[in-house]
N, CA, C and O atoms as a MOPAC input file, in Angstrom:
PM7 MOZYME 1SCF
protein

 N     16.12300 1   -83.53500 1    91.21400 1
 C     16.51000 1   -84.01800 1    89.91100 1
 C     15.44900 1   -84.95600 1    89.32100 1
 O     15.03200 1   -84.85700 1    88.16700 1
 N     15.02500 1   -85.92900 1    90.26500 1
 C     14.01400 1   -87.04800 1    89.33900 1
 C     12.55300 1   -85.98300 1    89.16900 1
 O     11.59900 1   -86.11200 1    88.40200 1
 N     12.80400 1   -85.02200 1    90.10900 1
 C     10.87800 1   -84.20100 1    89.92000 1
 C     10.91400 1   -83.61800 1    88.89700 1
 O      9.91300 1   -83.53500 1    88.18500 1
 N     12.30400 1   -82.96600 1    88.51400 1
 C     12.72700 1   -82.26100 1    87.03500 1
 C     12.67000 1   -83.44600 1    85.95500 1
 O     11.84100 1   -83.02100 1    85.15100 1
 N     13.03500 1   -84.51300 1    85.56600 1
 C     13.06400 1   -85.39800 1    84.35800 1
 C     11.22500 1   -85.61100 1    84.46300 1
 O     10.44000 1   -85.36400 1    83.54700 1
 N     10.88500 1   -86.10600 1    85.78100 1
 C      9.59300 1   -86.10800 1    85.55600 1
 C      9.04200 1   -85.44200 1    84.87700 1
 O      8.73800 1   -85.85000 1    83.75600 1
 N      8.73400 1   -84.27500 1    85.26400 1
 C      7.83500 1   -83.13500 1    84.75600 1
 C      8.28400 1   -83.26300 1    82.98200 1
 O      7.40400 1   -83.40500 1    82.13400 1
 N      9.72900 1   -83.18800 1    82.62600 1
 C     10.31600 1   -83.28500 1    81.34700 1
 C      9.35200 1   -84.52100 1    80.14500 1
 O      9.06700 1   -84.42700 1    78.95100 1
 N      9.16700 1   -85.29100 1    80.88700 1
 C      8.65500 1   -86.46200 1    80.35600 1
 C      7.21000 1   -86.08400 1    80.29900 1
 O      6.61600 1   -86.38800 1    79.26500 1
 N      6.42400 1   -85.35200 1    81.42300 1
 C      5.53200 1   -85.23400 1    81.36200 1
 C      5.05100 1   -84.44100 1    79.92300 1
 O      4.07800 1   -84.63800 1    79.19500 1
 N      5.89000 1   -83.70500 1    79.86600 1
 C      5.60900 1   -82.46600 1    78.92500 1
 C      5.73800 1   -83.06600 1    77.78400 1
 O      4.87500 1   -83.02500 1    76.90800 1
 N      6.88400 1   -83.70900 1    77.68500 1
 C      6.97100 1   -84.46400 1    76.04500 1
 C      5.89000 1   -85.40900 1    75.66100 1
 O      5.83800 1   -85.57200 1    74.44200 1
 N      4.87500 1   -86.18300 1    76.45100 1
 C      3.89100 1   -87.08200 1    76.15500 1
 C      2.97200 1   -85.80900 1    75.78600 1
 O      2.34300 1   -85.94200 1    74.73600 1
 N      2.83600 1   -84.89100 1    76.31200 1
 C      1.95500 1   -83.87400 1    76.08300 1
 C      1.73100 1   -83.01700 1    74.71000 1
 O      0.70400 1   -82.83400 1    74.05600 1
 N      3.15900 1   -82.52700 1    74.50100 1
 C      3.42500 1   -82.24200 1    73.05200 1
 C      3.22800 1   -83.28400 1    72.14200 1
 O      2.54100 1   -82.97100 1    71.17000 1
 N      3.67200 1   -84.53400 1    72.18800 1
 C      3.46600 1   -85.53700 1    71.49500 1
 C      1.86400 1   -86.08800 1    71.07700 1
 O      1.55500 1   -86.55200 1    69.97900 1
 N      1.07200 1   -85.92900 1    72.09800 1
 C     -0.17800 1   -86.41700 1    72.16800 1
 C     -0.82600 1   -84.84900 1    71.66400 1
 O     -2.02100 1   -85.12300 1    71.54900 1
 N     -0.73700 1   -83.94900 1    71.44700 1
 C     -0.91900 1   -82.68600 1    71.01100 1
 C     -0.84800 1   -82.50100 1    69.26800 1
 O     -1.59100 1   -82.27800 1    68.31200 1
 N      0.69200 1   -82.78000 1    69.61600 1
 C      1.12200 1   -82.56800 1    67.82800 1
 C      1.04300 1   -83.59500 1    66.85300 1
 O      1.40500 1   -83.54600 1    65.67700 1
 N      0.30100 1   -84.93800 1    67.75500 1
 C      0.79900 1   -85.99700 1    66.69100 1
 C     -0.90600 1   -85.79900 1    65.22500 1
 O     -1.93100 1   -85.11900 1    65.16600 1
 N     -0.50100 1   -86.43600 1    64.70700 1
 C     -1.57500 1   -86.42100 1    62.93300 1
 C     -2.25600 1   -86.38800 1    63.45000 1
 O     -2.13600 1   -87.04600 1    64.48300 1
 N     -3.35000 1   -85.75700 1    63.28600 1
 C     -5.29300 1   -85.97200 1    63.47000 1
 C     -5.70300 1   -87.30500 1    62.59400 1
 O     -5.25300 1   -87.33500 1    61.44900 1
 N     -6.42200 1   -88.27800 1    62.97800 1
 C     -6.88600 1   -88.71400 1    62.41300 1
 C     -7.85500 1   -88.47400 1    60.80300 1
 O     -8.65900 1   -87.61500 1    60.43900 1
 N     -7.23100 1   -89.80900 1    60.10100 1
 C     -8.09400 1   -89.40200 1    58.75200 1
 C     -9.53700 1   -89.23000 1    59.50400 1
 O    -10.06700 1   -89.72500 1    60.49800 1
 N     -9.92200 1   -88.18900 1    58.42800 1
 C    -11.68700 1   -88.72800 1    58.95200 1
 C    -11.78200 1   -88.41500 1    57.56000 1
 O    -11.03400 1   -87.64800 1    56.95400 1
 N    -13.04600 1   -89.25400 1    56.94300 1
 C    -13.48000 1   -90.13800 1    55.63900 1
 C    -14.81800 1   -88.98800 1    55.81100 1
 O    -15.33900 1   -88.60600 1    56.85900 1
 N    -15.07900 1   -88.68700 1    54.69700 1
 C    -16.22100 1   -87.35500 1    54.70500 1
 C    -17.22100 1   -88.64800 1    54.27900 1
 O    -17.21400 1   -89.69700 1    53.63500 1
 N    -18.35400 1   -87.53000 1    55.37900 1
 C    -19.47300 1   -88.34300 1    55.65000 1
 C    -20.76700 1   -88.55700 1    54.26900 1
 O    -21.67600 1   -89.38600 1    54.30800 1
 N    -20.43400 1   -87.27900 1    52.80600 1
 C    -21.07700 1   -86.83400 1    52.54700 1
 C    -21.33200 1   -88.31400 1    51.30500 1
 O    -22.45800 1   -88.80700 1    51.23900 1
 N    -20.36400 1   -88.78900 1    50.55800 1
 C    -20.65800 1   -89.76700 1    50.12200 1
 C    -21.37200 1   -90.86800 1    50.12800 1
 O    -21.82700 1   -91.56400 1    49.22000 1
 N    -21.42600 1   -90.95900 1    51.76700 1
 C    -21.53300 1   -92.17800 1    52.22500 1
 C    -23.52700 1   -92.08200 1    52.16200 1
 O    -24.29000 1   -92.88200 1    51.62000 1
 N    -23.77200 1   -91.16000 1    52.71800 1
 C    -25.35500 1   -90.63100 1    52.93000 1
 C    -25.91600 1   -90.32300 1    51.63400 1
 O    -27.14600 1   -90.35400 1    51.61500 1
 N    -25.25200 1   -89.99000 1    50.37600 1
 C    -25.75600 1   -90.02800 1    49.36200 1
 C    -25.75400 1   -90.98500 1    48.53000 1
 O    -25.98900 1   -90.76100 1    47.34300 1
 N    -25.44100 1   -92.45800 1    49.07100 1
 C    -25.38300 1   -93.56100 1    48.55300 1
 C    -26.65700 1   -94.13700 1    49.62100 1
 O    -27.67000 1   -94.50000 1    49.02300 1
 N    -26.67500 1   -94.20300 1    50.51400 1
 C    -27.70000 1   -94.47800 1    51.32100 1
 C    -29.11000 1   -93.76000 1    50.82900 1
 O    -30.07800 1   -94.51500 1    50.74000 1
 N    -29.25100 1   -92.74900 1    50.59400 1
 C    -30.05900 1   -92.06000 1    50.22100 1
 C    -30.60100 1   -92.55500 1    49.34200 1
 O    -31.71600 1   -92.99600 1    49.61900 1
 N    -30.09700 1   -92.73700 1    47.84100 1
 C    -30.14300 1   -93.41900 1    46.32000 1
 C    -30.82300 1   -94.63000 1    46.39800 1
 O    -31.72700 1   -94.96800 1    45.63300 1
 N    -30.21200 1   -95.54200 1    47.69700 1
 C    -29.81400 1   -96.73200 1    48.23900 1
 C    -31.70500 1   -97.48000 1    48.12800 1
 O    -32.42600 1   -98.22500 1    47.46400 1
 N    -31.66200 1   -96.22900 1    49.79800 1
 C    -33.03900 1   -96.78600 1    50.42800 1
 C    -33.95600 1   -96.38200 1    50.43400 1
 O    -35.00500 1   -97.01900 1    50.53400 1
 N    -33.80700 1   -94.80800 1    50.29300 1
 C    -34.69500 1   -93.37200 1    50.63600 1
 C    -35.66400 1   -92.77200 1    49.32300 1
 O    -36.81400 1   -92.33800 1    49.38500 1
 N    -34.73900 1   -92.91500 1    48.08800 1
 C    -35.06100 1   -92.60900 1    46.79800 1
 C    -35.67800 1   -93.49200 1    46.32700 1
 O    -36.85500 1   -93.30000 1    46.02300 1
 N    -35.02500 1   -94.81400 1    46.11000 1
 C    -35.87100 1   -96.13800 1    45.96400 1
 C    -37.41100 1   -95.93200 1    46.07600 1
 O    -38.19600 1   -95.76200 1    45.14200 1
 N    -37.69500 1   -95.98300 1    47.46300 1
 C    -38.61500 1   -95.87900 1    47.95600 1
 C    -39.69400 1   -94.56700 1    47.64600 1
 O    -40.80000 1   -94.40200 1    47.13100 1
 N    -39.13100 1   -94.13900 1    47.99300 1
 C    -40.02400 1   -92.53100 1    47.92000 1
 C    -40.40400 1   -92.74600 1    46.46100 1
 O    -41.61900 1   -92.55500 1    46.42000 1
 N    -40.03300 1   -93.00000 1    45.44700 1
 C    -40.46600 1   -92.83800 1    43.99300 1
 C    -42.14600 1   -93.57700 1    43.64900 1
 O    -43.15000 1   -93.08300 1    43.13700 1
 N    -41.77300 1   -95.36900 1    44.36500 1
 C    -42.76500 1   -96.01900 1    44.29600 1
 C    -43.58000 1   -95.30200 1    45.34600 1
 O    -44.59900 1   -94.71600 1    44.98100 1
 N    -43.16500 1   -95.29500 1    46.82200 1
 C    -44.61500 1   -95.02600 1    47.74400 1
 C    -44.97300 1   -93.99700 1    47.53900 1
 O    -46.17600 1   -93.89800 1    47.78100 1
 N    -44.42500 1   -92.90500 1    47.11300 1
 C    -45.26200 1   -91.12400 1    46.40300 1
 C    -46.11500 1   -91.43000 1    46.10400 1
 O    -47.09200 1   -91.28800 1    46.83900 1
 N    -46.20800 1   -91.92600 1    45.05900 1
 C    -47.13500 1   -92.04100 1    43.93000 1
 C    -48.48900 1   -92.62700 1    45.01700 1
 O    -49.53000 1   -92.07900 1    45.38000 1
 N    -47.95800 1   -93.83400 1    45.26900 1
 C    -49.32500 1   -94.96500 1    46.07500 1
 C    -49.47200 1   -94.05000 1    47.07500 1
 O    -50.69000 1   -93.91600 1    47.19400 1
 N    -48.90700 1   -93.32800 1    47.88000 1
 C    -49.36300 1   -92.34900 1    48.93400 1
 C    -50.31200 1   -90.99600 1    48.57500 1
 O    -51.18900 1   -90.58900 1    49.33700 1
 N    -50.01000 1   -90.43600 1    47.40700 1
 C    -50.89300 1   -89.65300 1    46.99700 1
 C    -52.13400 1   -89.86400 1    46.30100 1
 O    -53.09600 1   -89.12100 1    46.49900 1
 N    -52.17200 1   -90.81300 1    45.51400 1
 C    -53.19300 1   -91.96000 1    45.13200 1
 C    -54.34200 1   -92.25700 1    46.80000 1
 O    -55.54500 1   -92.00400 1    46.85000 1
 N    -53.71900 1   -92.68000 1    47.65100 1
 C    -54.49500 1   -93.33700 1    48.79300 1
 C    -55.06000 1   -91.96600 1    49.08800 1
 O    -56.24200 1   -92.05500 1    49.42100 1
 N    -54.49200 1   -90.43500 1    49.07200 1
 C    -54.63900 1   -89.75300 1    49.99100 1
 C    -55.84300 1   -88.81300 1    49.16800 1
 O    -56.42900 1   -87.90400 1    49.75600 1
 N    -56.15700 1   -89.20600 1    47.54900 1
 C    -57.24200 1   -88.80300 1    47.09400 1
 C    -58.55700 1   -89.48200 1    47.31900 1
 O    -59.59000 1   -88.97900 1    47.76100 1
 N    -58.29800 1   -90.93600 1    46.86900 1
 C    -59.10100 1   -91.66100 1    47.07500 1
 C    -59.72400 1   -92.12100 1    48.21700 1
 O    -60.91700 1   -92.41800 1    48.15900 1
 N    -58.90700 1   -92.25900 1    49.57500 1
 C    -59.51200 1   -92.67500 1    50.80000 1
 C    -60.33000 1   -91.50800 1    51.49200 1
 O    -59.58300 1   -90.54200 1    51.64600 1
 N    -61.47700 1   -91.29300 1    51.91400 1
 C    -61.92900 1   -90.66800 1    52.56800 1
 C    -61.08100 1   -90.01900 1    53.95600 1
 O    -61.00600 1   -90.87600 1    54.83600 1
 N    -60.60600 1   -89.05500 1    54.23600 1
 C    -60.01300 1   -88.14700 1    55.52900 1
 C    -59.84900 1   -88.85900 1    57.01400 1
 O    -58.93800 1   -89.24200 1    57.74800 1
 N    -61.45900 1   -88.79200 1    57.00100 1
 C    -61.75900 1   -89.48500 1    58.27700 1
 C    -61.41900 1   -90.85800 1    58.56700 1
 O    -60.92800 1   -91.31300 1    59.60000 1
 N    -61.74000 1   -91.43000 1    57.54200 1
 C    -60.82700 1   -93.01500 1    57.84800 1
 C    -59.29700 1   -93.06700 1    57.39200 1
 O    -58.54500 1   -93.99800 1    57.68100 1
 N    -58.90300 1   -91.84800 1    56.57500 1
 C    -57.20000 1   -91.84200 1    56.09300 1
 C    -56.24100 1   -91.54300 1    57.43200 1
 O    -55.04800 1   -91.84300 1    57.41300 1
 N    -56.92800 1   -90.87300 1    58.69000 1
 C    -56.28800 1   -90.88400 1    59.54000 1
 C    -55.68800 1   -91.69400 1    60.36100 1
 O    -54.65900 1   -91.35600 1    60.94800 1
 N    -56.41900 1   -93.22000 1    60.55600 1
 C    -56.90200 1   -94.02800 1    61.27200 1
 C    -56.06200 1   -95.39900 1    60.35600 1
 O    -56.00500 1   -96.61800 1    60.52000 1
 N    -55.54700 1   -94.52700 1    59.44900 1
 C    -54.31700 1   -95.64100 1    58.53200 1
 C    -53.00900 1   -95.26900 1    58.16100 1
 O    -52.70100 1   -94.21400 1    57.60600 1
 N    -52.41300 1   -95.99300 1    58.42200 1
 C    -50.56100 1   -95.99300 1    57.88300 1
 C    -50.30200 1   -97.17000 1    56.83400 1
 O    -50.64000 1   -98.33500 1    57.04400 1
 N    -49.48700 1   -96.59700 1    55.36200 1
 C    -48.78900 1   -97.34600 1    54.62900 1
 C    -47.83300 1   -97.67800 1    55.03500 1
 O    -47.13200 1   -96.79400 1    55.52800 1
 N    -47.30500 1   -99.11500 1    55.04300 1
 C    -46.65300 1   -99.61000 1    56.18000 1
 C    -45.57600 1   -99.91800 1    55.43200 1
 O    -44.45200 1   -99.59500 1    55.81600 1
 N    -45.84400 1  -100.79700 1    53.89000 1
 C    -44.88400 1  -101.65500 1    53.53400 1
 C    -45.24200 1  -101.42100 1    52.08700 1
 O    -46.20200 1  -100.70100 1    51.81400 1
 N    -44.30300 1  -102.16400 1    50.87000 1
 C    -45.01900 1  -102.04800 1    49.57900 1
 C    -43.95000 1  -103.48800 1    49.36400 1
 O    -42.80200 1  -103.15700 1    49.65800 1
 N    -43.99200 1  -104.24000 1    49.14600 1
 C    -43.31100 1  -105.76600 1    49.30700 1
 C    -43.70400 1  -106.63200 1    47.86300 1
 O    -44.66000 1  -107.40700 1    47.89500 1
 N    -42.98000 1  -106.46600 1    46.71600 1
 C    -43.50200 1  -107.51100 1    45.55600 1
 C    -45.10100 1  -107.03100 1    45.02900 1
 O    -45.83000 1  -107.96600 1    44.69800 1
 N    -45.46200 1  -106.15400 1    44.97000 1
 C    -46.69500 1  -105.22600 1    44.63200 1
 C    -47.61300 1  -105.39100 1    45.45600 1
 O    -48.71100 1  -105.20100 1    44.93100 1
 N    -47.69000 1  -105.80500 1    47.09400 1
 C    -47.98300 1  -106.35200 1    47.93400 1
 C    -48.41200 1  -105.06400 1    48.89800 1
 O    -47.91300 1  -104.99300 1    50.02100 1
 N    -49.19600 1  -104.21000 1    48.51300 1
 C    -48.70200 1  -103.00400 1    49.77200 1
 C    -49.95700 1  -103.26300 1    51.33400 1
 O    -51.15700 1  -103.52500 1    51.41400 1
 N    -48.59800 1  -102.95500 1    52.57400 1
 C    -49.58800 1  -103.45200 1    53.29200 1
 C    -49.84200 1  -101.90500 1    54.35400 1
 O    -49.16900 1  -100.89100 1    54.54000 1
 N    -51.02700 1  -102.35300 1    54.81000 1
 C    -51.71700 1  -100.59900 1    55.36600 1
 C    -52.32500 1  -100.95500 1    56.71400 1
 O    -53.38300 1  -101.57400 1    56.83000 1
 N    -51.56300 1  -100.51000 1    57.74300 1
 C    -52.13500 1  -100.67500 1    59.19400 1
 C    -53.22000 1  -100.08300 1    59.57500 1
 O    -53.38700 1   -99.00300 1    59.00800 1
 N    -53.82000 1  -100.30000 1    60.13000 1
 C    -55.00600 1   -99.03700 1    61.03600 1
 C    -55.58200 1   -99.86300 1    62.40300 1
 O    -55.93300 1  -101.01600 1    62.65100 1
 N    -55.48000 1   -98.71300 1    63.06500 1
 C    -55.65000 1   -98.64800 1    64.40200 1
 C    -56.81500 1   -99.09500 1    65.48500 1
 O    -56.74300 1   -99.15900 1    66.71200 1
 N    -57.95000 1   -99.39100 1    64.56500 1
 C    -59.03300 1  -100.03400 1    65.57600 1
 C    -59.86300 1  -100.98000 1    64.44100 1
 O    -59.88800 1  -100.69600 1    63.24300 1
 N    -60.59300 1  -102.25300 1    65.08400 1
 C    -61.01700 1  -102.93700 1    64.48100 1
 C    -62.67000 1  -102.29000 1    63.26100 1
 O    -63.05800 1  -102.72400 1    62.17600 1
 N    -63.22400 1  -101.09900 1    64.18000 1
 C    -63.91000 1  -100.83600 1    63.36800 1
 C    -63.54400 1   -99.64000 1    62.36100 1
 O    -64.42600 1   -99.02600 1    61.76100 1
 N    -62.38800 1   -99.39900 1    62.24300 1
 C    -62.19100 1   -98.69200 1    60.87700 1
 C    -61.09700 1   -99.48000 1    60.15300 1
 O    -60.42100 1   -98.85600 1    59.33500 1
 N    -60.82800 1  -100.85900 1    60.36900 1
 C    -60.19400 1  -102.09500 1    59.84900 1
 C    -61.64900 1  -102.74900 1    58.81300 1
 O    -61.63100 1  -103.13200 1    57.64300 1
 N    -62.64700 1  -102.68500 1    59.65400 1
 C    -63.85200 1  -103.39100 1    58.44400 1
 C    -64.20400 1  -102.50500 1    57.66600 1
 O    -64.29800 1  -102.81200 1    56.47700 1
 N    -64.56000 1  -100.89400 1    58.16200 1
 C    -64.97600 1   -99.98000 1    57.02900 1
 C    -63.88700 1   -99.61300 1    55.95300 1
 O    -64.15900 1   -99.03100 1    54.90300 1
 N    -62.25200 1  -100.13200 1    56.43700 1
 C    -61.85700 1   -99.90700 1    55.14400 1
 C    -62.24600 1  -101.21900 1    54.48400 1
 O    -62.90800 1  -101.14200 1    53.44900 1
 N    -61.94300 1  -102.31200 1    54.91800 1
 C    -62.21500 1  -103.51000 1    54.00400 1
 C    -63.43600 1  -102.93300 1    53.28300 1
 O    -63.42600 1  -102.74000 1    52.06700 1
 N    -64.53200 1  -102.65100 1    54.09800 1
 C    -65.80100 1  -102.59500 1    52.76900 1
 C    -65.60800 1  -101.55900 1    51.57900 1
 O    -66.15600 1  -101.56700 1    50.47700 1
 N    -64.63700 1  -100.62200 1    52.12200 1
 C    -64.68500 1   -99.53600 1    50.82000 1
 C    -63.51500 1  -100.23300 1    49.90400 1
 O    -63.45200 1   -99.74500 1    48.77600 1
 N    -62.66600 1  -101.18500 1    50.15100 1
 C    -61.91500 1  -101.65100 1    49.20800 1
 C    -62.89100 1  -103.00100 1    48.43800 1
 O    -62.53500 1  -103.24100 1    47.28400 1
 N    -63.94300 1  -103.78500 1    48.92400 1
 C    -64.23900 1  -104.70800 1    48.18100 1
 C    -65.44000 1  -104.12200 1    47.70200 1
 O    -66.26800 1  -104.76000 1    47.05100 1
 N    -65.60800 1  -102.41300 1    48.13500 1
 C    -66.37000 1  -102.08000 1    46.86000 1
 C    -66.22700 1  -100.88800 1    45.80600 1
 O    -66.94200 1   -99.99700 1    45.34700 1
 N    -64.61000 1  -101.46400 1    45.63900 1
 C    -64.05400 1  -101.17400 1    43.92200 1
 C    -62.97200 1  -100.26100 1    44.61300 1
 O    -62.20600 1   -99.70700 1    43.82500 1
 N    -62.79700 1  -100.03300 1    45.82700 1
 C    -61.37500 1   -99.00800 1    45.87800 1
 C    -59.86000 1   -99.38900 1    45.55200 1
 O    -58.87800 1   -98.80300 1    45.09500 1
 N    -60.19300 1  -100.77600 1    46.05900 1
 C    -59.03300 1  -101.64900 1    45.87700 1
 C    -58.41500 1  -101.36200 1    43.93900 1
 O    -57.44300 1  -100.92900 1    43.32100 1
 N    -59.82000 1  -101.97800 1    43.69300 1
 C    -59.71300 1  -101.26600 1    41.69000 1
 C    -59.21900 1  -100.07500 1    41.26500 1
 O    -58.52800 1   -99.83500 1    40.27500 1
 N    -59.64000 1   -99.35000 1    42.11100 1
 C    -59.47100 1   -97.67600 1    41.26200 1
 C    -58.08800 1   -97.94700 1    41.86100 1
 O    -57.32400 1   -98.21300 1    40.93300 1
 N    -57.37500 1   -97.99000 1    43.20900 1
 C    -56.29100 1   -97.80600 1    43.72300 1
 C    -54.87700 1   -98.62400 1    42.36400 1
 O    -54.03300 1   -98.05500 1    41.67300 1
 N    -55.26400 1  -100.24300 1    42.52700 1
 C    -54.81100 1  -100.78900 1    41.69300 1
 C    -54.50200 1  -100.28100 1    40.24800 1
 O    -53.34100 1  -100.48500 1    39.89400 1
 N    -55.11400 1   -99.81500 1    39.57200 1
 C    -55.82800 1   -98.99800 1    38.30600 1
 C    -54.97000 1   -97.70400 1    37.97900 1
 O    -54.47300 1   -97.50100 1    36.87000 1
 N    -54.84000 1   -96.77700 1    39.16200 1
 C    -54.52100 1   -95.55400 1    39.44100 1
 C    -52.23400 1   -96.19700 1    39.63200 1
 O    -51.14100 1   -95.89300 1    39.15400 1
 N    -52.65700 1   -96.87100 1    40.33600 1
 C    -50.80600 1   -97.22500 1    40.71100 1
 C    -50.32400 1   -98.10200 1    40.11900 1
 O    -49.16500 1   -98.38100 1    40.42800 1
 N    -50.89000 1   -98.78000 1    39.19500 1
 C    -50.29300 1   -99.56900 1    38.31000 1
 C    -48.62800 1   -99.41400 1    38.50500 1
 O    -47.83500 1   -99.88900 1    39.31800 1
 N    -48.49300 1   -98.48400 1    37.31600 1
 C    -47.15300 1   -97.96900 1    37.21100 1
 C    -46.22200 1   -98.18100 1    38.38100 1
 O    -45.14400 1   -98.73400 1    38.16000 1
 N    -46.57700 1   -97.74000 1    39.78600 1
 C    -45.67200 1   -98.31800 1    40.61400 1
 C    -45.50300 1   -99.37700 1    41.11200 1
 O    -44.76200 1   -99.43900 1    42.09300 1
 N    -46.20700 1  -100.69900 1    40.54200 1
 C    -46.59700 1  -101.91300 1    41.28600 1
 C    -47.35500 1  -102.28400 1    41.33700 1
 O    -47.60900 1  -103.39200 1    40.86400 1
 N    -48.13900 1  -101.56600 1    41.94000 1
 C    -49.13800 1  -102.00000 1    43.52600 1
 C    -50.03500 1  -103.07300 1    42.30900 1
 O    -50.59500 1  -102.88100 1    41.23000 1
 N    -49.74500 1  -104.40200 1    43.31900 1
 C    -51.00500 1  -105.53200 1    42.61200 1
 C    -51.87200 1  -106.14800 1    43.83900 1
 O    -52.76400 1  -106.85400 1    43.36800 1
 N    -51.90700 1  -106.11400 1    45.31700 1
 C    -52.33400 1  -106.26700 1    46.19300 1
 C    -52.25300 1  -105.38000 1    47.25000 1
 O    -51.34200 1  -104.56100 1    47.37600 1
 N    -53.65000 1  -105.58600 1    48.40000 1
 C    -53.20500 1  -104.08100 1    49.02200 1
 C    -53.94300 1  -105.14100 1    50.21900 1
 O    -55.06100 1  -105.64000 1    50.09500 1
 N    -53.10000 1  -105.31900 1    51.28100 1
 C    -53.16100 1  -106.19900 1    52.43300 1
 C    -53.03700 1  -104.95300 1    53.95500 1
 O    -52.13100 1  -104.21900 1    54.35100 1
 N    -54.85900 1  -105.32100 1    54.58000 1
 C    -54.81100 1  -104.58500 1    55.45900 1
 C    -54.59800 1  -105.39100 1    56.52600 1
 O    -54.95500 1  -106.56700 1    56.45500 1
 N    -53.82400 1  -104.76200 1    57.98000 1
 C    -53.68300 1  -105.58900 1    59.26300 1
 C    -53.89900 1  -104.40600 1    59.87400 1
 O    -53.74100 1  -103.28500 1    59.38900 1
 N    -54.47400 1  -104.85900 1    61.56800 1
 C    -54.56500 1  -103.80400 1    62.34300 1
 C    -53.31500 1  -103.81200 1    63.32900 1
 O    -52.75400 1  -104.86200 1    63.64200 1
 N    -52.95600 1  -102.67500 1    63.75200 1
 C    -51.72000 1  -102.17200 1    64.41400 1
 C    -51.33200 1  -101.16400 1    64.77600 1
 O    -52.36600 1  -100.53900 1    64.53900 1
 N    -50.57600 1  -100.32400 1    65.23400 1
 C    -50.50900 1   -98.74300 1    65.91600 1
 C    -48.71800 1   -99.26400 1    65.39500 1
 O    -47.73900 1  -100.00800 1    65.46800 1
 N    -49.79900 1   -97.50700 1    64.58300 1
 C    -47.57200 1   -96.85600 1    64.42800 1
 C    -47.49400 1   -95.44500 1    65.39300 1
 O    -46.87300 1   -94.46400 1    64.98200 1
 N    -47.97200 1   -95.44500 1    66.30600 1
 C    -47.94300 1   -94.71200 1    67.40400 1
 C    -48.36800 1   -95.10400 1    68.78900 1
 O    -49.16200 1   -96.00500 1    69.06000 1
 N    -47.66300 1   -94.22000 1    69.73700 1
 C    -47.86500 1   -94.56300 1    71.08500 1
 C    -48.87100 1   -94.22500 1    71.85300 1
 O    -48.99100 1   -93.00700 1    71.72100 1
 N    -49.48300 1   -94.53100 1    72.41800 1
 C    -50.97500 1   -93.91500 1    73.06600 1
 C    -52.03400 1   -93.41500 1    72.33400 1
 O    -52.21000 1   -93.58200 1    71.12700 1
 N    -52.85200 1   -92.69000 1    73.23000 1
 C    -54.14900 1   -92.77500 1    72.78300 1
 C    -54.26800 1   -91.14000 1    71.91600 1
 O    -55.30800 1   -91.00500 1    71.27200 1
 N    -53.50700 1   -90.22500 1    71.89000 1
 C    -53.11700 1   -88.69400 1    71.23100 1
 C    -53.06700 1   -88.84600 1    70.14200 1
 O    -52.11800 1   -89.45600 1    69.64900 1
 N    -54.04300 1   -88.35800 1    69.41300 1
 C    -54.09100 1   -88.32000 1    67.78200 1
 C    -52.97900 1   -87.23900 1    67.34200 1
 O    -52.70000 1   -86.88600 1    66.19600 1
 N    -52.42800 1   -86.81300 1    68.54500 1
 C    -50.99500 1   -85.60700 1    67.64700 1
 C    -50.04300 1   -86.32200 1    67.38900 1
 O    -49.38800 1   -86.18100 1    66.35700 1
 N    -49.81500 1   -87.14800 1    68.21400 1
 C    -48.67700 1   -88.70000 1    68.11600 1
 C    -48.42000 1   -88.84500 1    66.92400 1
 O    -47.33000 1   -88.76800 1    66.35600 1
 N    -49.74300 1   -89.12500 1    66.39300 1
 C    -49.54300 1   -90.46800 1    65.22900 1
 C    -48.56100 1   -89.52700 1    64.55200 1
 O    -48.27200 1   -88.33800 1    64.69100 1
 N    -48.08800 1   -90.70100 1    63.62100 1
 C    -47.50500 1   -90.50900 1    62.25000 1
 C    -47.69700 1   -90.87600 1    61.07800 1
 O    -47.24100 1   -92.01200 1    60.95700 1
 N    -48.14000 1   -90.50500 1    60.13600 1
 C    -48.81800 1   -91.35600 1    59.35600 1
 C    -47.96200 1   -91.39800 1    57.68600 1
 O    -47.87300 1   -90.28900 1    57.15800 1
 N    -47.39100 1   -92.53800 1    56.92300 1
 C    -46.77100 1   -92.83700 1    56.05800 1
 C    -47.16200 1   -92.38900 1    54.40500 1
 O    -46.43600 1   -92.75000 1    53.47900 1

C-alpha cells in the first residue's frame, strides 16, 4: 500500500513538473537591436570613415603593424606593435599625415591622433593579428 501511494505521488510531481507554464521568455531580438544602435552603429559610422581614410593614406607595410584602438573626444588613439614602426609612423604623421588625416575626417571628429605601442594580438603570428 505505501509503495502504491508512493509511486502515485511520484507520478503527480512528474505530470506537474511536465505540464506546469513554460516560462515567459522575453525575445531576444529587441534587446540586440538596441544594443546594436546603442554601441555598434554609433561607432561604426564615426570609425568607417577614419578607418578607410587611414587605410588609403597609411602605407600597407606599416598599416599592418597598426590597430585603431579608440576614437575618445576627437582623440583617436592607434596602437602598433614594435618600437620601430611606432617612430616611422610618428615621422610620417609630423610630416603632414596627421594633416591630410585630420583634413580628410574632419566630419567625423578626428582632431588628434595619439599613437602608443601595444599588441592587440597574441604572439609572434602575423595571422593572429586583428586589426581595427
Amino acid at each position: 500500500m505505501f509503495e502504491h501511494y508512493r509511486k502515485e505521488m511520484e507520478l503527480r510531481r512528474l505530470v506537474a513538473a511536465k505540464s506546469g507554464t513554460p516560462a515567459s521568455n522575453t525575445l531576444l531580438g529587441g534587446e540586440v537591436v538596441h544594443f546594436f544602435k546603442q554601441s555598434v552603429q554609433k561607432r561604426q559610422t564615426k570609425f568607417g570613415r577614419i578607418a578607410q581614410c587611414w587605410e588609403q593614406l597609411v602605407p600597407p607595410a606599416l598599416a599592418e603593424h597598426c590597430a585603431l584602438e579608440s576614437l575618445h573626444r576627437g582623440s583617436l588613439t592607434v596602437l602598433v606593435d614594435s618600437a620601430a614602426h611606432l617612430y616611422e609612423l610618428k615621422e610620417l604623421l609630423l610630416c603632414g599625415l596627421e594633416t591630410q588625416l585630420k583634413r580628410t575626417c574632419q566630419s567625423a571628429g578626428l582632431r588628434k591622433i595619439a599613437i602608443k605601442p601595444g599588441r592587440w594580438y597574441e604572439g609572434t603570428d602575423v595571422k593572429q593579428r586583428l586589426r581595427f
